[in-house]
C-alpha positions in Angstrom: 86.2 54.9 97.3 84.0 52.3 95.3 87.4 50.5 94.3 88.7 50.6 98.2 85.3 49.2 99.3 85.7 46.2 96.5 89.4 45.8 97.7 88.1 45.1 101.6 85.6 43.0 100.5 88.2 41.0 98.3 90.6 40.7 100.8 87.7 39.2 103.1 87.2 36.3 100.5 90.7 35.5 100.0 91.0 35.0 104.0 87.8 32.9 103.9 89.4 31.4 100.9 93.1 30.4 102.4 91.5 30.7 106.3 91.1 26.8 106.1 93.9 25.8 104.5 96.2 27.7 106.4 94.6 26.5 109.6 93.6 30.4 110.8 90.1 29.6 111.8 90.4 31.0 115.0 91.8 34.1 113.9 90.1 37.5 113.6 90.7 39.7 110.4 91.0 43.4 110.4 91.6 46.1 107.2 94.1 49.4 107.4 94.3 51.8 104.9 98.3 53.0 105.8 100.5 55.7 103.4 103.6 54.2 104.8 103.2 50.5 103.3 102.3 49.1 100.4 101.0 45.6 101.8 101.7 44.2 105.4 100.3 42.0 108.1 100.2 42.9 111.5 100.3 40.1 114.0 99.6 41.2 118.0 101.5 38.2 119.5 99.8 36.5 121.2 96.4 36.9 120.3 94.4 36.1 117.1 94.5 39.3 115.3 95.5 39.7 112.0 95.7 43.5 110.6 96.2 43.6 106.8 97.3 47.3 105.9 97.2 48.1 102.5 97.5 51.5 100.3 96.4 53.1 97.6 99.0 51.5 95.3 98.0 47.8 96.4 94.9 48.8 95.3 95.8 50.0 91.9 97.7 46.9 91.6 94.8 44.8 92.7 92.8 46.1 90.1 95.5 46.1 87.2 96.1 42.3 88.2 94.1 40.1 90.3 96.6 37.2 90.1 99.3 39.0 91.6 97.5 40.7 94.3 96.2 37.3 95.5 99.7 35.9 95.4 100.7 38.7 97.5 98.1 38.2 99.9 98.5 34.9 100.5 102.3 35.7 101.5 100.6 38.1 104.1 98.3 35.3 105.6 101.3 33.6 105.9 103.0 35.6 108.1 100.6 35.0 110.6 101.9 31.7 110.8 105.4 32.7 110.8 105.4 35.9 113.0 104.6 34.1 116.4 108.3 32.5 116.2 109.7 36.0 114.6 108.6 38.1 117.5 109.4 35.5 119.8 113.0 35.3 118.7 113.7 38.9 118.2 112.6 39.4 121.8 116.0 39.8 124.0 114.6 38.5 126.8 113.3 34.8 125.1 114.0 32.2 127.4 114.8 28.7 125.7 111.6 27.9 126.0 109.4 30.3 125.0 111.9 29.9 121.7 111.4 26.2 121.7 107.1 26.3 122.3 107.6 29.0 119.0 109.2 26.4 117.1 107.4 23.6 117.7 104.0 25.6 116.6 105.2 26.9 113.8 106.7 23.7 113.1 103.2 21.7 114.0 101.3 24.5 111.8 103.7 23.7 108.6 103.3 19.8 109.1 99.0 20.6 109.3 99.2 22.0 106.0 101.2 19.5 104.1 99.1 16.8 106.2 96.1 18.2 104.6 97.4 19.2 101.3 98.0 14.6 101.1 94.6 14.6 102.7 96.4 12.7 106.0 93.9 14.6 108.7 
């Protein structure tokens, strides 16, 4: 239970780590303990959740190798960005341009990052 409360807390500070630099400061963060996942993020389209479920084995992991576990979190942030267009283009009633306003955010969220990676905004 003490390493679970650590994990949280960790996850916390790698979203108020990446949070800026993945442009998700209007996005609320919220922690699932799950049997049926190792690691995933849950996006509720079209609000600005994110549920990160994780398990007792992400936890081991987490503890065996820090480095890892914040490479695999990152790729979990990141899915916030990219599951707007997924969930818009798996939905079989999309019109074009509900598929076009997906692509152009995810697009304009891509071109933020690299923008401030060179320091252009």
């Amino acid at each position: 239970m003490i390493k679970e409360k650590q994990y949280q807390e960790w996850i916390r500070q790698m979203f108020k780590k990446y949070q800026p630099i993945l442009f998700l400061d209007p996005y609320h963060l919220k922690l699932k303990k799950v049997k049926d996942n190792y690691l995933a993020s849950k996006f509720n389209y079209p609000y600005l959740d994110i549920d990160i479920e994780y398990s007792d084995e992400s936890i081991k992991d987490w503890v065996e190798n820090k480095k890892d576990a914040e490479r695999r979190m990152i790729h979990e942030f990141c899915h916030t960005i990219t599951d707007t267009f997924y969930n818009v283009s798996v939905d079989r009633y999309c019109t074009k341009s509900q598929m076009e306003d997906a692509r152009e955010r995810l697009t304009d969220h891509i071109a933020q990052i690299v923008n401030k990676h060179f320091n252009l905004i």
